[in-house]
C-alpha positions as CSV (number, residue, x, y, z in Angstrom):
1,X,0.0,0.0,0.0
2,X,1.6,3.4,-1.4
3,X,1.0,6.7,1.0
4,X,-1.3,8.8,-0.5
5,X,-1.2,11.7,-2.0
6,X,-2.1,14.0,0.8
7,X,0.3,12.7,2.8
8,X,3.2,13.0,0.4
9,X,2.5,16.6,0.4
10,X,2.0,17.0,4.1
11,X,5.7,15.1,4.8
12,X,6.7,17.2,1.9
13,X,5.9,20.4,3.5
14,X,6.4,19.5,6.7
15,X,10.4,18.6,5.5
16,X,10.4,22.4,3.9
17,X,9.2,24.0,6.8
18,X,11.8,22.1,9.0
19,X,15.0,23.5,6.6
20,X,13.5,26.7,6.4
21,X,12.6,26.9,10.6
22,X,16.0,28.3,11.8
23,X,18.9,30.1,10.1
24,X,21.3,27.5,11.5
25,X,19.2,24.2,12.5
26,X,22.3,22.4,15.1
27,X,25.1,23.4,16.6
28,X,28.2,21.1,15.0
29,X,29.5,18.0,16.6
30,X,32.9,20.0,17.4
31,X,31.1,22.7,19.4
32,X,28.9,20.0,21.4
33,X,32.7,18.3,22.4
34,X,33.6,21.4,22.9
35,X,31.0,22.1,25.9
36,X,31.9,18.8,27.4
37,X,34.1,19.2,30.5
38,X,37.4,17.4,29.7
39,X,37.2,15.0,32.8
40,X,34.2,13.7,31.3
41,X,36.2,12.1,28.2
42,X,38.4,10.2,31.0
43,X,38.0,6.6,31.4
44,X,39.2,5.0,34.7
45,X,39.6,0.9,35.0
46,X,39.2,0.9,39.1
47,X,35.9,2.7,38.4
48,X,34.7,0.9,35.7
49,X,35.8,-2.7,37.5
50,X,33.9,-1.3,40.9
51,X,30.4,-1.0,39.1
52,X,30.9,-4.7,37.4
53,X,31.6,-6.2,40.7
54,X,28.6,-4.1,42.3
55,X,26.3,-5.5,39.7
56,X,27.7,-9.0,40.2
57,X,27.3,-8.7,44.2
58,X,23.8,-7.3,44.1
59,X,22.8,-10.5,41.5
60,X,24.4,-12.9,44.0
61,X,22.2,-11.4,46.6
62,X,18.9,-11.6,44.8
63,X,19.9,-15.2,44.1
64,X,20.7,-15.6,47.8
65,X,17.0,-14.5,48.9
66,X,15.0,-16.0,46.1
67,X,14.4,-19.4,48.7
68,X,13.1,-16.7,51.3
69,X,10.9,-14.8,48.4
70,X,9.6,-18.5,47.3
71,X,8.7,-19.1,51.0
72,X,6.7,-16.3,52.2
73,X,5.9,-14.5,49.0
74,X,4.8,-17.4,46.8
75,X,4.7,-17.0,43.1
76,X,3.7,-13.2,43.2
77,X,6.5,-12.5,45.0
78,X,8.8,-14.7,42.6
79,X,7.5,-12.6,40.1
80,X,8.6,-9.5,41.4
81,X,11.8,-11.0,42.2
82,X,12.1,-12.0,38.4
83,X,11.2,-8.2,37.6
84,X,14.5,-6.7,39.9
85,X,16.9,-9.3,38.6
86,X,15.7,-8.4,34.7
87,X,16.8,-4.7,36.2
88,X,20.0,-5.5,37.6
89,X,20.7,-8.1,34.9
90,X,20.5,-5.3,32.4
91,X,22.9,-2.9,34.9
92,X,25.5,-5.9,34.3
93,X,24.9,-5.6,30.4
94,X,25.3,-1.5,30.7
95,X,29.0,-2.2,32.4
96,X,29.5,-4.3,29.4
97,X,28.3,-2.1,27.1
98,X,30.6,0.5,28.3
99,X,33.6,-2.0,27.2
100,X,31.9,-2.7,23.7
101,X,32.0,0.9,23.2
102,X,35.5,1.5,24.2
103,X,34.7,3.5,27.4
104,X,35.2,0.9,30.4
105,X,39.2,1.8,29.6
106,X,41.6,2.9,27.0
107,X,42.4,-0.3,26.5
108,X,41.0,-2.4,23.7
109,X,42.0,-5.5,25.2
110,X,40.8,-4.5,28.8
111,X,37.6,-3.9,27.5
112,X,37.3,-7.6,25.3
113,X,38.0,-9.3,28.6
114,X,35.9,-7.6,30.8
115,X,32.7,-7.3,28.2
116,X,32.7,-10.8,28.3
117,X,32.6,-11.0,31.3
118,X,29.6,-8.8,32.0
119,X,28.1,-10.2,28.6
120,X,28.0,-13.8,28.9
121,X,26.3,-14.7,32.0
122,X,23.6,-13.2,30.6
123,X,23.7,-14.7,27.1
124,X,24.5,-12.1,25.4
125,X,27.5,-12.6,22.9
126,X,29.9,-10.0,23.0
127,X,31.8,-9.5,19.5
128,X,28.5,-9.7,17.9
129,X,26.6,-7.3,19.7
130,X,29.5,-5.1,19.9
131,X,29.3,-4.7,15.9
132,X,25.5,-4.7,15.3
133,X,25.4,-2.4,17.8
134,X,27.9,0.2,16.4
135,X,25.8,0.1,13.1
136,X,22.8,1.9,15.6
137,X,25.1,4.5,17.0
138,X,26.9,5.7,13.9
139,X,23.4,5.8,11.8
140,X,20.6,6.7,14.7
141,X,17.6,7.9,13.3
142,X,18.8,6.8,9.4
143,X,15.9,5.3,8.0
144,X,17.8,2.1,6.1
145,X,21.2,2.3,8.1
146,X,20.3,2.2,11.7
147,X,20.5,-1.3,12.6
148,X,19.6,-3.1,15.5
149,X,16.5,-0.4,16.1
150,X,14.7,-1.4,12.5
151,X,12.0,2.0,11.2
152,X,8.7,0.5,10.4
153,X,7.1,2.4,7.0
154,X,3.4,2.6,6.3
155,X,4.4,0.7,3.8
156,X,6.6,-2.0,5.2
157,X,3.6,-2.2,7.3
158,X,1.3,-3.0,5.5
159,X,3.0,-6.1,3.8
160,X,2.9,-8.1,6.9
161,X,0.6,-10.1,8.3
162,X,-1.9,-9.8,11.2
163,X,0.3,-11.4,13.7
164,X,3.5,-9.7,12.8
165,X,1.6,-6.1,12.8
166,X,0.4,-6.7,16.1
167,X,2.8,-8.8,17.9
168,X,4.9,-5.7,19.5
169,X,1.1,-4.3,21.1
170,X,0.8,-7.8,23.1
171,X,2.7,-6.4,26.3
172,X,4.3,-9.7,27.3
173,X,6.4,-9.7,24.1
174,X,9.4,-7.5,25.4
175,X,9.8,-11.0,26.8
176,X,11.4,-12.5,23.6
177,X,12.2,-9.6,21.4
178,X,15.4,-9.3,22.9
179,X,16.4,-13.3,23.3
180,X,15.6,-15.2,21.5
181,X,14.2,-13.0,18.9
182,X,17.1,-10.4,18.4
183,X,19.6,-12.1,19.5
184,X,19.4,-16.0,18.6
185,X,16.7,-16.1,15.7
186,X,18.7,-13.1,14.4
187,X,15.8,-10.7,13.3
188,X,16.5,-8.4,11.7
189,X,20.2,-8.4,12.4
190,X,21.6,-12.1,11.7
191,X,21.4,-14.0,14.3
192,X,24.5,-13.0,17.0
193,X,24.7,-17.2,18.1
194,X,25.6,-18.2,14.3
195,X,29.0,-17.7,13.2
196,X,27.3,-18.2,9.0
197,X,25.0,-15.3,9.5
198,X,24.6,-12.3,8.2
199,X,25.7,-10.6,10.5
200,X,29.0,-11.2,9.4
201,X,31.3,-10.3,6.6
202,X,34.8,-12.3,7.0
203,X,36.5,-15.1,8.9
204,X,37.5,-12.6,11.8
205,X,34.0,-11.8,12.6
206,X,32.8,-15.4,12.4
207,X,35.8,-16.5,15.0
208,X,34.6,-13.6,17.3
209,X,31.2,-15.3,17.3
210,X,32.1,-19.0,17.8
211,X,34.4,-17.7,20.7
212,X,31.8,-15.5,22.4
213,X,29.0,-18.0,21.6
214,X,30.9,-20.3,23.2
215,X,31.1,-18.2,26.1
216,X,27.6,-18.2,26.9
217,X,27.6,-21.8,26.3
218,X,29.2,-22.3,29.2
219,X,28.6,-20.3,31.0
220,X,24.7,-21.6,30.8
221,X,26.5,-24.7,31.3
222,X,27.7,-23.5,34.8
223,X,24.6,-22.6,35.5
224,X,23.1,-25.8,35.0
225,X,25.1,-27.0,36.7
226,X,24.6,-25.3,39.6
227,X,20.8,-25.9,39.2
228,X,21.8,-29.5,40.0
229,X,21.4,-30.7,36.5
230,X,17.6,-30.0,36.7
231,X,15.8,-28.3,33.5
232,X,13.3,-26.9,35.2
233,X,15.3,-25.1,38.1
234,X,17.5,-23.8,35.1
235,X,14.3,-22.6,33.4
236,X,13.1,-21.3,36.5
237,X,16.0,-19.6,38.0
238,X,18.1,-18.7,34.9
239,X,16.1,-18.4,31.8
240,X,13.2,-17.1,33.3
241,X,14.8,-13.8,34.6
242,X,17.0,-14.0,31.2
243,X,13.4,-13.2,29.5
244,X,12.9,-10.3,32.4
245,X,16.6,-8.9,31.7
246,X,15.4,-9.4,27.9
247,X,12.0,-7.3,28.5
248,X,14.1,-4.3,30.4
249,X,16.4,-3.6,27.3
250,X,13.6,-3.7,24.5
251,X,11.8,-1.5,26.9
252,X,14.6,0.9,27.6
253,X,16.0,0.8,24.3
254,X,12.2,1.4,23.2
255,X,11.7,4.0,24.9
256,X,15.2,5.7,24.2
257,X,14.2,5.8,20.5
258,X,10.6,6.3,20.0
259,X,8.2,8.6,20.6
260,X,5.1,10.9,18.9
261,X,7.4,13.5,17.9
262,X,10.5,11.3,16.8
263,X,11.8,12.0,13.1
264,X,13.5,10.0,10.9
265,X,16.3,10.6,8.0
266,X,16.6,8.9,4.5
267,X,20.2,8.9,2.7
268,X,20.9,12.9,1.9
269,X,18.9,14.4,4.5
270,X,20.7,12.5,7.5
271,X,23.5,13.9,9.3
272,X,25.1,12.5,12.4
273,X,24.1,15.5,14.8
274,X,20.3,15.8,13.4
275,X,20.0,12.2,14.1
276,X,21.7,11.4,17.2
277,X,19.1,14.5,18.3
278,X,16.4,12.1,18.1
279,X,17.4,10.2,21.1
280,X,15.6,10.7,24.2
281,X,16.7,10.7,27.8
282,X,13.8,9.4,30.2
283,X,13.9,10.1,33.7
284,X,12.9,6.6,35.6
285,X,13.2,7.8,38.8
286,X,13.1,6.0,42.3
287,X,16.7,5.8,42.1
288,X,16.6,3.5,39.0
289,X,18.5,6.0,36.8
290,X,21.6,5.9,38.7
291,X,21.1,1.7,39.0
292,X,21.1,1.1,35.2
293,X,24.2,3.4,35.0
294,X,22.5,6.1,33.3
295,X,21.8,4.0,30.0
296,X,18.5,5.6,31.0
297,X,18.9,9.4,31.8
298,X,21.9,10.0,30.2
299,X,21.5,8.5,26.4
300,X,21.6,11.7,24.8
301,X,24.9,12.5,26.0
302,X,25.9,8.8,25.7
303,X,24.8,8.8,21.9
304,X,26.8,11.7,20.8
305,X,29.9,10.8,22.7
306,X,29.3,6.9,22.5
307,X,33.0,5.9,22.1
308,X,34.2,8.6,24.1
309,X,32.3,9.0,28.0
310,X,32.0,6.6,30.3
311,X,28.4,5.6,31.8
312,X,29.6,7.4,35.1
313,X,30.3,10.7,33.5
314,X,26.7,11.0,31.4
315,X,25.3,13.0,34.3
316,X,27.5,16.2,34.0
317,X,28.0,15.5,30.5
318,X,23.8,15.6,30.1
319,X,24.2,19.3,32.0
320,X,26.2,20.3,29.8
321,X,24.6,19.3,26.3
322,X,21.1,20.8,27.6
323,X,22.9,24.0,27.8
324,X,24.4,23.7,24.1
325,X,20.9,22.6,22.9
326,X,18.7,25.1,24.5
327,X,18.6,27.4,21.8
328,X,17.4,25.2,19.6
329,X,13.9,24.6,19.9
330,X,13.0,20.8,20.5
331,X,16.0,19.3,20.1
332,X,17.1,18.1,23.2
333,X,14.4,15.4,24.4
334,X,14.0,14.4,27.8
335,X,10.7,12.8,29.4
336,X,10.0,12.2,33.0
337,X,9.0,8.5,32.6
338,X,7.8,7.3,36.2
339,X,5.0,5.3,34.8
340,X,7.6,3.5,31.9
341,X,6.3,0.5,32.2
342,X,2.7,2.0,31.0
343,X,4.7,4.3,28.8
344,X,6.3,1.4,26.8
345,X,3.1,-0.2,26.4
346,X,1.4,2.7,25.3
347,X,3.4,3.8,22.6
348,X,3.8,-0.1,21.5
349,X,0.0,0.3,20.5
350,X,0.1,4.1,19.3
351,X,3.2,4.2,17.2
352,X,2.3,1.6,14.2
353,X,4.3,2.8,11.1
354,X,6.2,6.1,9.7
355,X,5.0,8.3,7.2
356,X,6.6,10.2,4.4
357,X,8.9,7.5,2.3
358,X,11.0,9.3,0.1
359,X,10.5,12.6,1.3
360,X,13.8,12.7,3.2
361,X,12.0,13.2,6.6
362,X,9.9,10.3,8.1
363,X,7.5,10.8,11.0
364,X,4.7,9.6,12.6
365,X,1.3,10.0,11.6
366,X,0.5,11.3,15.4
367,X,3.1,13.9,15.8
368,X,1.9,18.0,16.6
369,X,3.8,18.7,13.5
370,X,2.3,16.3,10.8
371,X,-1.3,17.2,12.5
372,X,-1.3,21.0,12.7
373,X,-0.5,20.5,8.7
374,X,-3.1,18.5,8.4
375,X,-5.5,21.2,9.9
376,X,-4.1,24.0,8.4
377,X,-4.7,22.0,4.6
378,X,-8.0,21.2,5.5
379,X,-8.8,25.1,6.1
């Protein structure tokens, strides 16, 4: 199904009025880096190596009262528990994503040893998701290059079937979207398990994946192990909060990215600051924020500087972007998100498709911007 008309000529305008808004649209990268205090670029191994043992001691807790939650919480209060280790399973993955950026140390082969390290346990391989990943940063917001966060079109939409239209609304979904779905089956990616996907390119790449893979092998193994060699303790007490940890990064990865007013790029209208401006930093609050290592609050930052800041530097750095951006009317994003549970599911439902193919700008059909040209047409 081709857009129509109308809205052809709605994007189109709406792409116009964007150019024509403001004599100079961004500031450039350089005077972003600029504003950044120069501590902020410095990466310290002590620091980074205290947060991946603070995640690690705060999982080996929750393990250590889940017999006491079993006991006088039944099964609600196993559920909760699965919900906090999802959390603090995806504050390990942030220390790890520090090192697959290059910002747990200056060290490149600091950072292999100690991603894996925060990566496996949780079945995530490391090489693998360390390159798919890049692909997102260095094309956010690019309607064809931005991998690992795939732009739905009203017309890609409207290919699929029922199910697949549908399947992100069903709210227990975040369940498998990360792993298996992103991970393992490899959609849309290539799977990051298979060394022959396609993922990847050369022999290199397919080595990195056997050896990471293999990593999470065993370390699954080890925890089968320690489940006394029974499947369904192993389901219950390691894959089950695998599928929590799963749900909290497609939620906060979600909710980093989308949102009514979000726009998105084609090839000749996308730049690297206009799109890392469509990134969103989403206050969680309760003390969350600082838990998850500011992957939550501080992505703006983090996505301009991705290979460059350290998780524990965000917050200042944050300050100091907001005050670079200010001029600029809606650029810099931010969202108190207390309710982002609701949030997540709420825009699962209202955000279906984009808008605008081959306009150069892409939004969607719900945004102030594509409505208020609709109502000033129609008069």
């Amino acid at each position: 199904m081709a857009p129509s008309t109308t809205t052809t000529e709605l994007i189109t305008e709406t792409r116009a009025e964007f150019k024509g808004s403001e004599p100079k649209k961004l500031p450039t990268y350089e005077e972003i880096r600029k504003a950044i205090p120069a501590h902020c670029f410095e990466k310290s191994i002590p620091t980074s190596v205290y947060y991946l043992i603070q995640d690690y001691v705060i999982i080996a807790g929750l393990y250590y009262i889940v017999p006491y939650v079993e006991y006088y919480a039944s099964w609600p209060g196993l559920l909760l528990w699965y919900w906090f280790m999802g959390m603090f399973m995806s504050s390990l993955f942030c220390v790890g994503h520090d090192a697959g950026h290059g910002t747990f140390s200056e060290y490149k082969w600091v950072n292999d040893i100690f991603g894996h390290l925060a990566h496996a346990p949780i079945m995530a391989p490391f090489w693998p998701w360390q390159k798919s990943h890049r692909l997102h940063h260095t094309y956010t917001s690019h309607l064809e290059k931005d991998k690992g966060h795939p732009w739905v079109t009203e017309e890609d939409h409207m290919s699929r079937g029922w199910f697949v239209q549908n399947f992100a609304k069903f709210p227990l979904s975040g369940l498998f979207r990360w792993n298996p779905i992103y991970t393992f089956v490899g959609l849309p990616d290539g799977s990051h398990f298979w060394p022959f996907s396609k993922l990847f390119t050369n022999n290199t790449e397919r080595i990195q994946c056997a050896v990471s893979a293999s990593l999470c092998a065993i370390c699954a193994y080890a925890a089968f192990v320690l489940c006394d060699y029974s499947v369904y303790n192993f389901i219950k007490y390691y894959y089950v909060p695998l599928l929590f940890q799963g749900l909290w990064m497609v939620m906060i990865t979600y909710l980093q990215h989308q949102d009514e007013e979000i726009e998105v790029y084609e090839e000749g209208t996308w730049n690297f600051v206009m799109g890392q401006s469509q990134t969103i930093d989403r206050t969680y609050g309760f003390g969350m924020d600082k838990m998850l290592h500011h992957i939550t609050d501080g992505h703006v930052a983090h996505h301009f500087f991705f290979t460059k800041i350290p998780h524990y530097h965000l917050p200042e750095a944050t300050v100091a972007i907001q005050k670079v951006l200010a001029p600029y009317k809606n650029i810099y994003k931010k969202r108190s998100c207390y309710d982002f549970l609701l949030e997540f599911l709420r825009l699962n439902m209202k955000l279906e498709y984009l808008l605008g193919k081959g306009t150069g700008l892409l939004m969607y059909g719900v945004s102030s911007k594509y409505q208020n040209l609709r109502k000033s047409k129609a008069a």
